[in-house]
SEDRENLUM-794395 format. One record per residue (C-alpha): residue number from 0; residue in one letter; x, y, z. Coordinates in nm, 4 decimals. Example, Ala and Ser with C-alpha at 12.3 -4.5 7.8 and 13.67 -1.06 7.14 Angstrom:
<sites>
0, a, 1.2300, -0.4500, 0.7800
1, s, 1.3670, -0.1060, 0.7140
</sites>
This chain:
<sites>
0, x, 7.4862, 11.0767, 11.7000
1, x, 7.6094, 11.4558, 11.8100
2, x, 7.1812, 11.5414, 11.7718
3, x, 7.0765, 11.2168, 11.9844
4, x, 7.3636, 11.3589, 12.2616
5, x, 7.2524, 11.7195, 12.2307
6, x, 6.9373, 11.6073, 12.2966
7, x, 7.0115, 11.4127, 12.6159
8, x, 7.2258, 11.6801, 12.7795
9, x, 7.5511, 11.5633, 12.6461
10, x, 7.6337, 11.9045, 12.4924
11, x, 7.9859, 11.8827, 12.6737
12, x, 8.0811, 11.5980, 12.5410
13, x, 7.9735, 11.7116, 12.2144
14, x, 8.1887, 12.0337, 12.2336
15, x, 8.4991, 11.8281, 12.3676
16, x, 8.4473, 11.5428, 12.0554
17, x, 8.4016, 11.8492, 11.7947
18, x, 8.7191, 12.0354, 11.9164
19, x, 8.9337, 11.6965, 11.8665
20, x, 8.8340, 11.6416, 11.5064
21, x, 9.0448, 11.7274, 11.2325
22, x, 8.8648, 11.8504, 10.9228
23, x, 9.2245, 11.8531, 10.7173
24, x, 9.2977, 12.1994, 10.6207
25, x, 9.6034, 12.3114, 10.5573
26, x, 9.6976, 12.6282, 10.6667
27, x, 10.0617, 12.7826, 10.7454
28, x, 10.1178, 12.5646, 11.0347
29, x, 10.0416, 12.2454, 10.8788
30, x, 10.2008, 12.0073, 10.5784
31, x, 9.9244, 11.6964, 10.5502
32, x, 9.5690, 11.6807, 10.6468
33, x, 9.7210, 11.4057, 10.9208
34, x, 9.7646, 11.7118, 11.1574
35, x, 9.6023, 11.7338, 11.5180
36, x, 9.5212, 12.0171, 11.7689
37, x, 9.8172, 11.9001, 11.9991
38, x, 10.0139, 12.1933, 12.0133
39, x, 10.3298, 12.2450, 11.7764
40, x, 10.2190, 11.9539, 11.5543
41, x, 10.2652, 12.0406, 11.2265
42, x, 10.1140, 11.6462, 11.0830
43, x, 10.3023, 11.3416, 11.0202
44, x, 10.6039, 11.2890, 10.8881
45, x, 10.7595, 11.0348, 10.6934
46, x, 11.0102, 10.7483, 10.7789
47, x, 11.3514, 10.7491, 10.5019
48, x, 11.1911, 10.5387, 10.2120
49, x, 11.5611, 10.3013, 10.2780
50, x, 11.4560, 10.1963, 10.6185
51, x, 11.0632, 10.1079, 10.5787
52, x, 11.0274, 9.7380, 10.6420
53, x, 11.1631, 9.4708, 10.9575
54, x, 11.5437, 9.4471, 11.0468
55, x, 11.6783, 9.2186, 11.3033
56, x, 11.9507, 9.2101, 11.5259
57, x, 12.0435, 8.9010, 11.7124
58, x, 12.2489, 8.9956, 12.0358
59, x, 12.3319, 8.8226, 12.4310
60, x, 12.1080, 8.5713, 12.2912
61, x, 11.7956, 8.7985, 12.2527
62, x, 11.6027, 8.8669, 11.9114
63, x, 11.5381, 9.2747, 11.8513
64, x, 11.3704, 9.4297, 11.5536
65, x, 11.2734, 9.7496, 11.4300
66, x, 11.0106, 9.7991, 11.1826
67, x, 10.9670, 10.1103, 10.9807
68, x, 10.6295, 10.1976, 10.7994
69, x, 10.5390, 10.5115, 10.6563
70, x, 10.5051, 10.7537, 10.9710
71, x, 10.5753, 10.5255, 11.2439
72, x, 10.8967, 10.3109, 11.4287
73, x, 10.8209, 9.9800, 11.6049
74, x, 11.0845, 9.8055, 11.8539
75, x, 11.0576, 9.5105, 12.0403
76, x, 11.3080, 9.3591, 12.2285
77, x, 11.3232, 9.1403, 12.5143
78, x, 10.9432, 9.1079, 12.4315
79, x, 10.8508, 9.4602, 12.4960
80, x, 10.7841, 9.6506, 12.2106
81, x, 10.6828, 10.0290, 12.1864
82, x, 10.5471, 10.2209, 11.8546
83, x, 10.6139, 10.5614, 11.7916
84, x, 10.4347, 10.7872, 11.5377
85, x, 10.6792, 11.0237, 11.3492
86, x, 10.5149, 11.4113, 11.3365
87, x, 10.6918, 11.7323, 11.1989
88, x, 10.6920, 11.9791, 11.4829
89, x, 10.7520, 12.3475, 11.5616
90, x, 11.0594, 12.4000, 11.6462
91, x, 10.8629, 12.6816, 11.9359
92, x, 10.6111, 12.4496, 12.0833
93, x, 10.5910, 12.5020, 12.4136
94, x, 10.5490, 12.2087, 12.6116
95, x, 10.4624, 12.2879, 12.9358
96, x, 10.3460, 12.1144, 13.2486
97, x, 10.0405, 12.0286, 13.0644
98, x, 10.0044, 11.6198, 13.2334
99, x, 9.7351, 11.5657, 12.9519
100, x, 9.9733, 11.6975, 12.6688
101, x, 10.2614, 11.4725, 12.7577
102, x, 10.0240, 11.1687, 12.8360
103, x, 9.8586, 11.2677, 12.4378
104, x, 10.2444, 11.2694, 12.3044
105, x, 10.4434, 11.0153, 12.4865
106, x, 10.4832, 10.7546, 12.1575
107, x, 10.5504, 11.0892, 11.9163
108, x, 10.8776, 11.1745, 11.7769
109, x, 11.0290, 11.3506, 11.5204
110, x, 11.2935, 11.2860, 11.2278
111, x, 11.5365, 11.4645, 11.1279
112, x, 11.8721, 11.4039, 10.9105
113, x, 12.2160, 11.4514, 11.0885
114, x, 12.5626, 11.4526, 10.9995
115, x, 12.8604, 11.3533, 11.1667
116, x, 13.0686, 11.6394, 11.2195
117, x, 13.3710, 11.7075, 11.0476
118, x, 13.6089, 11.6101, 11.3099
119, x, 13.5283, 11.2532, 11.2689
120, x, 13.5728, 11.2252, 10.8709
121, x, 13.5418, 10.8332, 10.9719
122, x, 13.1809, 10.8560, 10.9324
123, x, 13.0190, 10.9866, 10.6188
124, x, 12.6765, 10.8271, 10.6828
125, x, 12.3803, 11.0141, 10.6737
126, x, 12.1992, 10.9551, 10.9818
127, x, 11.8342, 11.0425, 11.0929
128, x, 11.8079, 11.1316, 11.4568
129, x, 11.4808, 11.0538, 11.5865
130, x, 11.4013, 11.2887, 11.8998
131, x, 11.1103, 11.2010, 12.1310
132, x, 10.8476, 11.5107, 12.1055
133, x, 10.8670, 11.5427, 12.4945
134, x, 11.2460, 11.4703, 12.5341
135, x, 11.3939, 11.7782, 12.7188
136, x, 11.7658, 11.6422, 12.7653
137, x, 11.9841, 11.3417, 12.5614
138, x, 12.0633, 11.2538, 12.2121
139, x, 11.7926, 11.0684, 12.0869
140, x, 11.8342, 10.7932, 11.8735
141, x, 12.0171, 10.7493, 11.5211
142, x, 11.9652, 10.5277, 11.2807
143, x, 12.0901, 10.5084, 10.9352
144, x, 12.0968, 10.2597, 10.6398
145, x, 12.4953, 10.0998, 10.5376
146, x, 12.6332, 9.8281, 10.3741
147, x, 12.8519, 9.4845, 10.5667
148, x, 12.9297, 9.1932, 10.4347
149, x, 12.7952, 9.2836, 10.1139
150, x, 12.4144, 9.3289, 10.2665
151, x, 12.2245, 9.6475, 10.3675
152, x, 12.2077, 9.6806, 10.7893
153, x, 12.0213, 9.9619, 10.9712
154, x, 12.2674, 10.1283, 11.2436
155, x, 12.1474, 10.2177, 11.5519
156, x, 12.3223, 10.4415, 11.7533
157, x, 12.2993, 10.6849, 12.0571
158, x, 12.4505, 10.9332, 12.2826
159, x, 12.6539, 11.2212, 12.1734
160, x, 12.9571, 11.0168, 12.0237
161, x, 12.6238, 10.8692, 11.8199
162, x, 12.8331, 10.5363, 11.8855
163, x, 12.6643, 10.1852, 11.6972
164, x, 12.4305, 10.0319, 11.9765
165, x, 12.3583, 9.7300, 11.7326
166, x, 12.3291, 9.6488, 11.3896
167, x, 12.0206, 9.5184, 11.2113
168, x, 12.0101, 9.3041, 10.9368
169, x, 11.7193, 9.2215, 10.6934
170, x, 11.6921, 8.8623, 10.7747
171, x, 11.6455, 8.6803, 11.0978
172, x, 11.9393, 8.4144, 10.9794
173, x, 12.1530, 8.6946, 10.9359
174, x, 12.1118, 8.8613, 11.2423
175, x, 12.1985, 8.5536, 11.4024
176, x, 12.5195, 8.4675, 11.2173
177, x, 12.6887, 8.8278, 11.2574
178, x, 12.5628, 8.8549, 11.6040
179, x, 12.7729, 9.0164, 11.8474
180, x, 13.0400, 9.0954, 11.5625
181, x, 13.2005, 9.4275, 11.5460
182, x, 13.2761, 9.5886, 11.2394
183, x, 13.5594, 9.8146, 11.1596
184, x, 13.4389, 10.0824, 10.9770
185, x, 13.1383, 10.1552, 11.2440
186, x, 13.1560, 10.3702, 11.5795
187, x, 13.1364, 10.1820, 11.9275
188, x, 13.1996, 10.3519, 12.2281
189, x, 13.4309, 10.0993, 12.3571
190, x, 13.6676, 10.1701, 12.0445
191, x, 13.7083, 10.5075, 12.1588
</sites>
């Protein structure tokens, strides 16, 4: 293919396909052969092994869901849903004004784990924060994996109280019979 273009006066096409593959060396700046040119990606990383798979929440009447696979989150709700690819990043990347960069990054985010702080000894759970790779201001989101009624849920939560913005079950059925229900041992904002 790259002789029948060079041949036909597509050598800038060639040059621009050839810098966008990824042969898969690792060097310093990388950790998987998943890695890109996109400044400050360091490849893809990995979604907690306790949250891969669908969970459901069930609330105003409206089905959501989150489904984690190995390097990426899916949500849909209210019919929309947006996928976003999990990559390790450098902490230095500098994102600039660079239209094409942000349009190449948009669905990316990263994962990290996060820890209430001490002052609310309330919650213990582990959380992992996922950040959007171009997200200059806010929280992000949090999710981590707990226990109700005897079942495993996936809390999600947000802003800077990381306050429980729903809880998602591993069954449609029970998403539907605990919908709306607030439990005592989780952190809403309204509580506060």
């Amino acid at each position: 293919m790259f002789k029948y273009l060079n041949t036909h006066n597509s050598a800038g096409l060639v040059k621009r396909i050839a810098n966008d593959v990824d042969l898969g060396t690792n060097d310093d700046n990388s950790n998987s052969s998943n890695t890109t040119k996109i400044a400050g990606d360091r490849g893809l990383d990995n979604a907690p092994e306790e949250m891969l798979g669908t969970w459901y929440s069930y609330d105003n009447h409206e089905k959501a869901t989150v489904t984690f696979t190995d390097h990426t989150i899916e949500e849909t709700e209210n019919g929309h849903t947006v996928t976003t690819e999990l990559h390790k990043m450098k902490p230095d990347r500098d994102r600039g004004e660079d239209k094409a960069y942000w349009a190449k990054t948009k669905h990316r985010a990263t994962i990290s784990k996060f820890k209430m702080p001490e002052s609310k000894p309330k919650d213990n759970k582990l959380y992992y924060n996922i950040y959007g790779w171009n997200e200059t201001a806010g929280d992000g989101e949090f999710y981590a994996v707990h226990t109700e009624e005897g079942q495993p849920v996936l809390i999600s939560a947000g802003g800077v109280g990381v306050w429980t913005d729903a809880v998602y079950w591993k069954t449609p059925e029970l998403a539907q019979k605990y919908a709306g229900k607030k439990f005592h041992d989780l952190h809403y904002r309204e509580m506060n």
